[in-house]
N, CA, C and O atoms as a DFTB+ gen file, in Angstrom:
312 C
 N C O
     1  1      20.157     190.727      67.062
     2  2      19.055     191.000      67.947
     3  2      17.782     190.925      67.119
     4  3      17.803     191.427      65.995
     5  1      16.471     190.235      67.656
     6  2      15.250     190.313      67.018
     7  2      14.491     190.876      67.637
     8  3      14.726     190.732      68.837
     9  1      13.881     191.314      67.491
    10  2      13.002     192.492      68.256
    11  2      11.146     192.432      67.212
    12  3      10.647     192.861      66.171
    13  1      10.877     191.805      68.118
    14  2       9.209     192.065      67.248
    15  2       8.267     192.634      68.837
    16  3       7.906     192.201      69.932
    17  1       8.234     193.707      68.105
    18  2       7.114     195.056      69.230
    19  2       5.880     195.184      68.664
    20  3       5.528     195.123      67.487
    21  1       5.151     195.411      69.882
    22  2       3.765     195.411      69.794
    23  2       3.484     197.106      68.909
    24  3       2.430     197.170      68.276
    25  1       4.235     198.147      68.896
    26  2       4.521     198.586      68.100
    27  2       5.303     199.452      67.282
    28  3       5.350     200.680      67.351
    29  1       5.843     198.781      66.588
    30  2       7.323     199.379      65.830
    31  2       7.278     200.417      65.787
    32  3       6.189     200.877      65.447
    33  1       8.334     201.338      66.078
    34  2       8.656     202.717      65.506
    35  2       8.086     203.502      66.170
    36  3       8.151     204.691      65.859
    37  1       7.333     203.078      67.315
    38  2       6.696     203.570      68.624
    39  2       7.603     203.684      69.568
    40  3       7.654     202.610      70.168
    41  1       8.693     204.808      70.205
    42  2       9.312     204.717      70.811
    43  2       9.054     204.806      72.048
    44  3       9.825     204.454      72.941
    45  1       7.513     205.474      72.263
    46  2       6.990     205.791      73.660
    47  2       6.082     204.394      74.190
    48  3       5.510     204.521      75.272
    49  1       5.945     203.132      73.489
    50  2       5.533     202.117      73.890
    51  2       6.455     201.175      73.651
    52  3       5.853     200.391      74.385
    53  1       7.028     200.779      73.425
    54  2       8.508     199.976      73.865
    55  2       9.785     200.291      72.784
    56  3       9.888     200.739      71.641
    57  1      10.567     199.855      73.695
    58  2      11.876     200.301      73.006
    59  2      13.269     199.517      73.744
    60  3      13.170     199.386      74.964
    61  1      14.335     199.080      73.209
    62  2      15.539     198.419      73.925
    63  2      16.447     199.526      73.746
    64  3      16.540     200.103      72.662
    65  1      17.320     199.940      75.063
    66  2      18.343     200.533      75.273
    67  2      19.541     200.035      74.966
    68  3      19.380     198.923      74.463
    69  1      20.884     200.389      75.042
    70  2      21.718     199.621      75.080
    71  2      22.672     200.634      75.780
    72  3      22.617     201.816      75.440
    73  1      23.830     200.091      77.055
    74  2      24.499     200.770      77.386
    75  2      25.848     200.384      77.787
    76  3      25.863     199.454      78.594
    77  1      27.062     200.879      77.416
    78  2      28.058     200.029      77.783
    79  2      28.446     200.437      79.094
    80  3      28.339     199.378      79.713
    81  1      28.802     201.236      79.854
    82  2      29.638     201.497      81.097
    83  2      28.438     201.574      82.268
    84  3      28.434     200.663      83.096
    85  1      27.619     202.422      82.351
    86  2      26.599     202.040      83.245
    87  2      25.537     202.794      82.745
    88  3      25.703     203.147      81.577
    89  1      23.950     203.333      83.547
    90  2      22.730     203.047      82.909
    91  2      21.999     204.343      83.004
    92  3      20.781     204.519      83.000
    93  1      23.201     205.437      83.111
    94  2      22.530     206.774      83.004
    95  2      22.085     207.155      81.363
    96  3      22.639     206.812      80.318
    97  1      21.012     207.899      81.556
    98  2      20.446     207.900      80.280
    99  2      21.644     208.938      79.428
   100  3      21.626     208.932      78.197
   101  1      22.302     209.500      79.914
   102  2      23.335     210.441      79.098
   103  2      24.434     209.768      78.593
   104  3      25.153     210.316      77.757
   105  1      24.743     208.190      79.159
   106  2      26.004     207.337      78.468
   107  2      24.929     206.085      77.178
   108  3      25.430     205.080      76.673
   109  1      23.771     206.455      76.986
   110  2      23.283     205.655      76.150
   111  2      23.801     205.775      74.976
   112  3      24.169     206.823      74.444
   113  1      23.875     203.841      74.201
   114  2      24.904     204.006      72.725
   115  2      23.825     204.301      72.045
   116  3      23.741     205.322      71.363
   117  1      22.564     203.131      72.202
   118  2      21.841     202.949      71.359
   119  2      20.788     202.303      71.847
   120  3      20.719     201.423      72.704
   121  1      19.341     203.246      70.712
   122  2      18.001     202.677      71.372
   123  2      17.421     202.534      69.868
   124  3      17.598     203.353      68.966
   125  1      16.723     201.378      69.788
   126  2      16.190     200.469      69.047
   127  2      14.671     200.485      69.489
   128  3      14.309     200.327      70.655
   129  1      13.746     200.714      68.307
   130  2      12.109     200.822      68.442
   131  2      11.572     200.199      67.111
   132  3      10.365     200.246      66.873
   133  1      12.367     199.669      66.321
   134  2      11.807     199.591      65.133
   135  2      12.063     197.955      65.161
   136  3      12.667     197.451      66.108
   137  1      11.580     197.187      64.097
   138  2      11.239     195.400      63.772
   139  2      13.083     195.417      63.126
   140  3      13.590     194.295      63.154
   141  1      13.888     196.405      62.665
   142  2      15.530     195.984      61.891
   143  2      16.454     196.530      62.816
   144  3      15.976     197.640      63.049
   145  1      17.448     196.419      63.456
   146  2      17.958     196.523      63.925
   147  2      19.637     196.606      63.219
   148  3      19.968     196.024      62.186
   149  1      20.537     197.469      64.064
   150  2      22.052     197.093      63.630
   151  2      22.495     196.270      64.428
   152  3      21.780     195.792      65.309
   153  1      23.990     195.891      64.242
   154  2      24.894     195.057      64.985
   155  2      25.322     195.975      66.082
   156  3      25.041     197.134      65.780
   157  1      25.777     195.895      66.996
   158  2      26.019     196.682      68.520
   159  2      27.512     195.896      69.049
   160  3      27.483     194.955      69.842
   161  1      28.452     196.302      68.625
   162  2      29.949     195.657      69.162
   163  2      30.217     196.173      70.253
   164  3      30.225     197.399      70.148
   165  1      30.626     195.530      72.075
   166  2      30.813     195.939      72.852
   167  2      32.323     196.941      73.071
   168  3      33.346     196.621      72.466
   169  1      32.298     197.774      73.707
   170  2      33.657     198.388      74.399
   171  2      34.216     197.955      75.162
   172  3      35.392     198.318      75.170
   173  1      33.941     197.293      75.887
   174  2      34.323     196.257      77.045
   175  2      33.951     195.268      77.283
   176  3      33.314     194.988      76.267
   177  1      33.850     194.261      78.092
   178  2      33.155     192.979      78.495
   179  2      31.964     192.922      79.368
   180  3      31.554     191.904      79.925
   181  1      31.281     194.479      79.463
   182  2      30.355     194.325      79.938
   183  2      29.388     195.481      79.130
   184  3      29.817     196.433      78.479
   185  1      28.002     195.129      79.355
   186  2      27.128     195.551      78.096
   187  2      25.604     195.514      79.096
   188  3      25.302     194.494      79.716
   189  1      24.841     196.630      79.124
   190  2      23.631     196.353      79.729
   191  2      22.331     196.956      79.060
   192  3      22.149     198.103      78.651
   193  1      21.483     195.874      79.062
   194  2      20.664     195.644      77.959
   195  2      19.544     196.373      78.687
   196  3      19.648     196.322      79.913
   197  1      18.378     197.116      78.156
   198  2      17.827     197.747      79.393
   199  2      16.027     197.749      77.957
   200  3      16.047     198.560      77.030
   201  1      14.768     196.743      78.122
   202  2      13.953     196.700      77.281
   203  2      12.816     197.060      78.333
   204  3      12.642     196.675      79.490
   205  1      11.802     198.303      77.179
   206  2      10.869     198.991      78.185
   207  2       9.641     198.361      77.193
   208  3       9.845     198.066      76.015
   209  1       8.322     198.206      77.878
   210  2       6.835     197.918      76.835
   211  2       6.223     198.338      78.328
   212  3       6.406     198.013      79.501
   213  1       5.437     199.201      77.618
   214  2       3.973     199.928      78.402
   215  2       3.362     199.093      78.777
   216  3       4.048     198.103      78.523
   217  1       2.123     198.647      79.429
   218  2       1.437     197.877      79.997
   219  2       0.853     196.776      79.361
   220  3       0.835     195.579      79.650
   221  1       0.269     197.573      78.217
   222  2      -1.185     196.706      77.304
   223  2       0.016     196.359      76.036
   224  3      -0.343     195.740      75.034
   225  1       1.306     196.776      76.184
   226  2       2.194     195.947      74.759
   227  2       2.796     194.636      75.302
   228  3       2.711     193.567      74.697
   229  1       3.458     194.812      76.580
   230  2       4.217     193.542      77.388
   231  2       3.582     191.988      76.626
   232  3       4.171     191.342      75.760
   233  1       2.741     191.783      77.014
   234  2       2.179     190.428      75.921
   235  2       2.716     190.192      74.559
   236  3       3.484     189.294      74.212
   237  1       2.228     191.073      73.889
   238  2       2.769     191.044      72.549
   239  2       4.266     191.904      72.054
   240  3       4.282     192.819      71.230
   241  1       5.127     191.510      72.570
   242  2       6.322     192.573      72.630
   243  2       7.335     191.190      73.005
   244  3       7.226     190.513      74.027
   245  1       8.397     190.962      71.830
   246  2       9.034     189.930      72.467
   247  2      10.491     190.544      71.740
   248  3      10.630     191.510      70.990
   249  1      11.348     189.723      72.201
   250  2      12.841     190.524      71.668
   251  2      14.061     189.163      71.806
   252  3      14.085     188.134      72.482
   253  1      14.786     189.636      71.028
   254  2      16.062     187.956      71.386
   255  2      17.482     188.698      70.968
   256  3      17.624     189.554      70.095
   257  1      18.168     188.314      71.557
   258  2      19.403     188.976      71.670
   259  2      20.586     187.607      71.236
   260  3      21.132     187.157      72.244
   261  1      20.922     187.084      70.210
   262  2      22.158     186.199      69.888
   263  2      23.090     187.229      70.549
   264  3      22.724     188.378      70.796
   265  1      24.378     186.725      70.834
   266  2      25.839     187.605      71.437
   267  2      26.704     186.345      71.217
   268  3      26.514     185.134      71.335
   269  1      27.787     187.176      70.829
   270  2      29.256     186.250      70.490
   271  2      30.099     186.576      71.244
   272  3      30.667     187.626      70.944
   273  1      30.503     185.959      72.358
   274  2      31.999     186.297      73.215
   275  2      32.967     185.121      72.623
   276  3      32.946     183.960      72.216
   277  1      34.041     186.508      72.920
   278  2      35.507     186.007      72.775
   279  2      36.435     186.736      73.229
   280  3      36.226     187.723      73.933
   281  1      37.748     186.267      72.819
   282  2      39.014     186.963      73.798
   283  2      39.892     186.704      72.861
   284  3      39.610     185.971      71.913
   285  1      41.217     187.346      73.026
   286  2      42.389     187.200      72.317
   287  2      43.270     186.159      73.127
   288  3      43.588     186.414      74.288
   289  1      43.601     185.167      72.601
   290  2      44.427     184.223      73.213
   291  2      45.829     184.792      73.208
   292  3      46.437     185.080      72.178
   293  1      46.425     184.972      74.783
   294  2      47.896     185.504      74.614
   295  2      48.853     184.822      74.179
   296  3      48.744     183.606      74.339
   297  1      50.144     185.361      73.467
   298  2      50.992     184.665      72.467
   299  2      50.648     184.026      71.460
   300  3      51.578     183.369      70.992
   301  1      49.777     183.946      70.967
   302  2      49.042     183.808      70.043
   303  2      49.898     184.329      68.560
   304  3      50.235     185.513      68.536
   305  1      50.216     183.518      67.434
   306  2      51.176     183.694      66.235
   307  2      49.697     183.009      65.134
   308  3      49.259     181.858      65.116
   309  1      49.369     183.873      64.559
   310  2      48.394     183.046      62.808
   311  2      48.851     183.242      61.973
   312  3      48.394     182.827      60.907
C-alpha cells in the first residue's frame, strides 16, 4: 500500500481503515495515517478498505493499494 497524505501522522485529517468481516468501528484491524505502512494479510476473501481526507486535504491526499490473490489448488502434491 502507498499512501502519500496531505498530512502524515495526522490522524484527524486523513487516514485508511482496514476491516476484514464488516465496517463497525469495533472489528477494525488496522488504521494507517502515516507515509510507511505494514503488510495487511486477509482472513478471508473479503477485505474492506475504508480511506477518510477532510475537505481542504482530498486534493492532495492520494493512496494505492497493490493486492495479491490466490487460492490453494485442490489435490495439489509439491
Amino acid at each position: 500500500m502507498v499512501i502519500r497524505l496531505d498530512q502524515p501522522n495526522n490522524c484527524e485529517s486523513n487516514f485508511i481503515e482496514v476491516y476484514h468481516n464488516n465496517m463497525n468501528i469495533s472489528e477494525r484491524e488496522y488504521q494507517f495515517c502515516a507515509t510507511l505502512v505494514e503488510s495487511v494479510r486477509s482472513k478471508s476473501n473479503v477485505m474492506h478498505i475504508r480511506f477518510f481526507a477532510k475537505h481542504n486535504a482530498i486534493q492532495t491526499t492520494r493512496f494505492e493499494i497493490v493486492y495479491t490473490a490466490y487460492r490453494q489448488l485442490k489435490n495439489w502434491t509439491g
